[in-house]
C-alpha positions as CSV (number, residue, x, y, z in Angstrom):
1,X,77.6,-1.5,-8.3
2,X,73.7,-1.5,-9.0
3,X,71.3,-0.3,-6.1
4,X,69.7,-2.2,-3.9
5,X,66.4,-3.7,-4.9
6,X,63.1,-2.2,-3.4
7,X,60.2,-3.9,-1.6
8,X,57.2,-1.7,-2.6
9,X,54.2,-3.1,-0.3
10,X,50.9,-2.3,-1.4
11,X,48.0,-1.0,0.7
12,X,45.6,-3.6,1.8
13,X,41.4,-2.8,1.9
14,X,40.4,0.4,1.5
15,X,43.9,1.8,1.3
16,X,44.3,0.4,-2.1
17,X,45.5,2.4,-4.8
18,X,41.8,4.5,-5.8
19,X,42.7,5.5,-9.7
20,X,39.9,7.5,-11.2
21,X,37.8,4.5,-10.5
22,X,34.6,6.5,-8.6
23,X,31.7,4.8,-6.4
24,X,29.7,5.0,-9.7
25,X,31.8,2.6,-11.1
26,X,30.6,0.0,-8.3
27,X,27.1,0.8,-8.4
28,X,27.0,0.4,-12.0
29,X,29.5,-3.6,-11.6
30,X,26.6,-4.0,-8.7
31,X,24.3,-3.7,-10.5
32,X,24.9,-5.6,-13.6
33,X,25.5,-8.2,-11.3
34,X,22.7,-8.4,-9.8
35,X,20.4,-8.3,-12.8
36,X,22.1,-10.4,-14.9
37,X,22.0,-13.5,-12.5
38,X,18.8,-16.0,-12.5
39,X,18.4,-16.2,-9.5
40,X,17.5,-13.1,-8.9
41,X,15.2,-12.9,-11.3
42,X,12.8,-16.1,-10.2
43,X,13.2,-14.8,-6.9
44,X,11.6,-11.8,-7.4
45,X,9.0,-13.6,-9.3
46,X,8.5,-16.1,-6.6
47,X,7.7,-12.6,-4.4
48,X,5.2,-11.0,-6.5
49,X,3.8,-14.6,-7.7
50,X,3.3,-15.3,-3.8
51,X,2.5,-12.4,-2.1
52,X,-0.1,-10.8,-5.0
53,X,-1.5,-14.4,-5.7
54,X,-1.9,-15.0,-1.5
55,X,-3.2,-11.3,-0.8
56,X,-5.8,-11.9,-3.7
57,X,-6.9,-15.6,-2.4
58,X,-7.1,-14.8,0.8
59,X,-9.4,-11.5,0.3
60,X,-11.5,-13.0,-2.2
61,X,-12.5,-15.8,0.1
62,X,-12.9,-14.0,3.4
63,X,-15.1,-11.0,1.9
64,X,-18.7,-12.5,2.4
65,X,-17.7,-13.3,6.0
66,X,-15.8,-9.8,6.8
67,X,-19.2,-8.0,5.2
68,X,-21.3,-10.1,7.7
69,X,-19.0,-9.2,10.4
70,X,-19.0,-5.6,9.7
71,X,-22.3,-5.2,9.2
72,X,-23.2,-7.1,12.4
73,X,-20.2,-4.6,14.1
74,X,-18.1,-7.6,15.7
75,X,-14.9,-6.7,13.4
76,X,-12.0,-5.8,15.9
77,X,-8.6,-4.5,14.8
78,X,-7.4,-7.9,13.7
79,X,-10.3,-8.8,11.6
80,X,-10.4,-5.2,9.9
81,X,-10.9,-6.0,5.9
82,X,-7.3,-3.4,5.8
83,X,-5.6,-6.0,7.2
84,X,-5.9,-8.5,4.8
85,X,-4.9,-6.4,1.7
86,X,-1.2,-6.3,2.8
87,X,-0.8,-10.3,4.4
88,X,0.7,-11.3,1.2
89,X,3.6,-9.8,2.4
90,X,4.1,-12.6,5.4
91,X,4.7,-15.0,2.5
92,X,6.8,-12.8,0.3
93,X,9.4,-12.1,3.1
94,X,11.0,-15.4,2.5
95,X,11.6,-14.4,-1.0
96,X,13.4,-11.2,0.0
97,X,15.3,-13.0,2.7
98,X,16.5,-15.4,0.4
99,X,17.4,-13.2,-2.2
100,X,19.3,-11.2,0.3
101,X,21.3,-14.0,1.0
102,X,22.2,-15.2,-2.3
103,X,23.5,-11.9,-3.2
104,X,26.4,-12.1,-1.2
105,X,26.8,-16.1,-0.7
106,X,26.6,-16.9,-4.5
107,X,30.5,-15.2,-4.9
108,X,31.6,-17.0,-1.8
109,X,30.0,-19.9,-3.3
110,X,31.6,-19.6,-6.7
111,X,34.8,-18.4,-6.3
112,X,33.5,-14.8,-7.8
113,X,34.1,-12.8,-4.4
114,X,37.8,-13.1,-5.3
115,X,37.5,-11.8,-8.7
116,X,35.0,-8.7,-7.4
117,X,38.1,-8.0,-4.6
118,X,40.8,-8.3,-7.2
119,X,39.0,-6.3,-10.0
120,X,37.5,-3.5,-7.3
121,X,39.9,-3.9,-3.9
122,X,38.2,-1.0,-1.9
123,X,36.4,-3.8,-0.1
124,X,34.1,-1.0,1.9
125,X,33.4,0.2,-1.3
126,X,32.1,-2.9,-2.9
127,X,30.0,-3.7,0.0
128,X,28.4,-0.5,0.2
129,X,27.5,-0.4,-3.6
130,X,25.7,-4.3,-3.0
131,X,24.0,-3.5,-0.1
132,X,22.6,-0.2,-1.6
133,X,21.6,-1.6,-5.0
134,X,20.0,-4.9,-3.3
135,X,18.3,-2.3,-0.8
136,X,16.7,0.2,-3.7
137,X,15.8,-3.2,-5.9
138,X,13.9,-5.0,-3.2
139,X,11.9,-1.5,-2.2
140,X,11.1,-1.0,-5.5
141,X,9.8,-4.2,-6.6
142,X,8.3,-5.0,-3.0
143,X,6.4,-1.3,-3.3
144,X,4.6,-2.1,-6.4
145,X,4.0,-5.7,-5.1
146,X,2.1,-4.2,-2.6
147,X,0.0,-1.5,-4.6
148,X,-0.7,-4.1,-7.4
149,X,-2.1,-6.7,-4.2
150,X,-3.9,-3.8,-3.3
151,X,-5.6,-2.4,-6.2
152,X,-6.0,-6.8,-7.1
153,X,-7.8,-7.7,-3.8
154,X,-10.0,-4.4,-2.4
155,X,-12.5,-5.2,-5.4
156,X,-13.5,-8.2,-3.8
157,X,-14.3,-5.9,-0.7
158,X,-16.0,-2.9,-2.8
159,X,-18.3,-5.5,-4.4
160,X,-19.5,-6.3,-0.6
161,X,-19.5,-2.4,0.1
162,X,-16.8,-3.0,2.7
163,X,-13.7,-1.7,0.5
164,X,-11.2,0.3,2.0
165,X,-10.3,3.9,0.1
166,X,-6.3,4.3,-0.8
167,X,-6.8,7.2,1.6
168,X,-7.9,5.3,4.6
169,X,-5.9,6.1,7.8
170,X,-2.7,3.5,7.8
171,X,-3.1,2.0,3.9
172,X,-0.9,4.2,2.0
173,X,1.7,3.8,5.2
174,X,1.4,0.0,4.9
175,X,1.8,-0.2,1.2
176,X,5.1,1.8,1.2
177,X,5.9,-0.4,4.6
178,X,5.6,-3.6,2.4
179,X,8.5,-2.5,0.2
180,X,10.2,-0.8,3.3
181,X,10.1,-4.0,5.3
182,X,11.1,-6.4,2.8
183,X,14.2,-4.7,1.6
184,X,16.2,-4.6,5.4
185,X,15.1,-7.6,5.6
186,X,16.5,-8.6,2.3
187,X,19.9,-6.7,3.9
188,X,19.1,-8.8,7.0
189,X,20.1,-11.8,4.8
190,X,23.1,-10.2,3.0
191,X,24.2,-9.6,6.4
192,X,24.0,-13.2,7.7
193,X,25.7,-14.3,4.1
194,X,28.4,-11.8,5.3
195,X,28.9,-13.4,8.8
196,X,28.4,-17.1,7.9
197,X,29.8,-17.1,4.2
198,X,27.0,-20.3,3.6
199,X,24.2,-20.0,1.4
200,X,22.0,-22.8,3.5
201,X,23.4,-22.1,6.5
202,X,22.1,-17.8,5.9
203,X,18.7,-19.3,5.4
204,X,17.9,-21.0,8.3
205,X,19.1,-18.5,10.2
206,X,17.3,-16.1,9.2
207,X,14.0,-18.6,8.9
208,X,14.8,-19.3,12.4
209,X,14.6,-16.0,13.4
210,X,12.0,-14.6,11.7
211,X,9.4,-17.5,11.7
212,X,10.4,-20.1,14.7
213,X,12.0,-17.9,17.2
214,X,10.0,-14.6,16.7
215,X,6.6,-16.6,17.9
216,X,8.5,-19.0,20.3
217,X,10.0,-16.2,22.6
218,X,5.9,-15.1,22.8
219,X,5.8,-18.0,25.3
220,X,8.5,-16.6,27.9
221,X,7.1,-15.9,30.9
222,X,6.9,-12.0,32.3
223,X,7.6,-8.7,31.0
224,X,11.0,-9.3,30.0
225,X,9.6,-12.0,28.0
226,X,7.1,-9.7,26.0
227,X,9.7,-7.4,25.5
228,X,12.0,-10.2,24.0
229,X,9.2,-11.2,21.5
230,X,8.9,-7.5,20.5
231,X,12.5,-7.2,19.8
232,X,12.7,-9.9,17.8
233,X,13.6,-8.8,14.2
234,X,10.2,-10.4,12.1
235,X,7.8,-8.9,15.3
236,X,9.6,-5.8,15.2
237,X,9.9,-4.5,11.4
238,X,6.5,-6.1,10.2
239,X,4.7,-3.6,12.0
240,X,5.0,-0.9,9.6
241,X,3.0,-3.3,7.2
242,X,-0.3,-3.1,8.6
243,X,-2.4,-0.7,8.4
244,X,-3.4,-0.9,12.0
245,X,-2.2,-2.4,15.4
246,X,-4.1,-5.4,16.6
247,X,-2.0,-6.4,19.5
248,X,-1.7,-3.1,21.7
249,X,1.4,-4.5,23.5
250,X,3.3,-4.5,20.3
251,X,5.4,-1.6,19.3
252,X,4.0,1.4,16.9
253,X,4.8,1.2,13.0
254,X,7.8,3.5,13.0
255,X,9.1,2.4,16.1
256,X,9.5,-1.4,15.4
257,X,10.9,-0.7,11.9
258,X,13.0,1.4,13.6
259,X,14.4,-1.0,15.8
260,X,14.2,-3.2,13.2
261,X,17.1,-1.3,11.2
262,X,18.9,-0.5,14.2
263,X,19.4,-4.8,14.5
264,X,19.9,-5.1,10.8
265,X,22.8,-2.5,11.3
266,X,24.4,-3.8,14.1
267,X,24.6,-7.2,12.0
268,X,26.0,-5.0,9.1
269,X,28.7,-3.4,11.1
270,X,29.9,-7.4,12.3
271,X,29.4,-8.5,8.5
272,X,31.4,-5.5,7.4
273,X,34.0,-6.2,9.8
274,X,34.8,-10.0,8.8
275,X,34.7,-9.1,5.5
276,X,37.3,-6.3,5.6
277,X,39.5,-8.4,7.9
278,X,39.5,-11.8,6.6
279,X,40.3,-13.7,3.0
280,X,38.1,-13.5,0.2
């Protein structure tokens, strides 16, 4: 009489069998992922192409009137000539936001997310490992976005003896805030792809937030209403972008990126939820 056969279940999400598979192993998938698709690639140009090309245009045409201004000593916080050499990065966020997305909705769009799950099943593990190389790419390329707008548009301002020195109070903390700022927000995006699974869908979302709703809460009436239009993600984590504060209601640099990432998290923490509890 033969025995009895055996169910043998196997673990589901992170309770799948490990091997000697380490988190290197999905840095390294991550990350050939991520490089090897196109999209990636023209988004990132569509960044630096934007954000360099606006910072530039917009420097080299407002420099006689900013050397006027300054010399005639009516140049308040938001007409400073720092401010201008980091407002590509108002145009480059969409970029990163978009990029953000398509990192996560492009497998649920294909089909591929169920290959990733099958191939790799530590779900948390996968996630991580995306969310950290999109995070470290972005940074990266968003930093030297910002130095190369920098060192590309303060000519235009030496040549009208109204430059501003790398070591000027706030630049190099804007600079570094550029590629700070626009990789959460990229993670803002791969967060909404998490929770909405739809690449269009993630978009205007996050447009909606950042853009429309950021500037239409302004118009609530009271405190509570200025304290809505601080918190809103865009008000909150472009702060640490400029090298000075021209609206003293607003929150400081550190604080608003801070709050920033805290809202980025929280989004993180529901994305990672869904996507450890639902089908691929």
């Amino acid at each position: 009489m033969s025995a009895p056969a055996q169910t043998v279940r196997l673990p589901e999400g992170d309770a799948a069998p490990e091997g000697r598979v380490g988190f290197g192993a999905f840095l390294v998938a991550e990350w050939i992922k991520i490089r090897t698709v196109r999209s990636t690639f023209w988004t990132l140009i569509a960044l630096a192409v934007v954000s360099i090309g606006i910072t530039v245009l917009i420097c080299s045409l407002s420099a006689d009137s900013l050397a006027k201004d300054v010399a005639e000593g009516r140049v308040g916080n938001d007409e400073h000539p720092d401010q201008f050499l980091t407002v590509g990065a108002a145009f480059g966020q969409v970029a990163a936001l978009v990029l953000g997305v398509l990192v996560m909705s492009s497998e649920y769009a294909t089909g591929m997310i169920r290959s990733t799950l099958t191939a790799m099943p530590r779900r948390t593990s996968v996630l991580v490992a995306k969310a950290l190389i999109l995070l470290l790419l972005v940074f990266v390329v968003g930093t030297i976005v910002a130095f190369v707008g920098y060192f590309a548009a303060n000519p235009f301002f030496e040549n009208k003896d109204i430059g501003v020195p790398l070591d000027s109070p706030g630049i190099t903390r804007a600079l570094f805030g550029v590629g700070l700022y626009l990789a959460v927000l990229a993670l803002f995006g791969f967060a909404l792809a998490l929770l909405l699974r739809h690449t269009a869908g993630a978009i205007t979302v996050g447009l909606a937030m950042i853009f429309v709703i950021g500037s239409v809460v302004g118009l609530l009436p009271g405190e509570w209403g200025e304290w809505v239009a601080k918190l809103m993600p865009g008000n909150a984590g472009a702060q640490i972008t400029t090298a000075r504060q021209f609206d003293s209601s607003a929150l400081s640099p550190w604080v608003g990126f801070g709050v920033f990432c805290l809202e980025v998290a929280v989004l993180l923490f529901f994305g990672w939820w869904r996507f450890n509890r639902k089908d691929a």
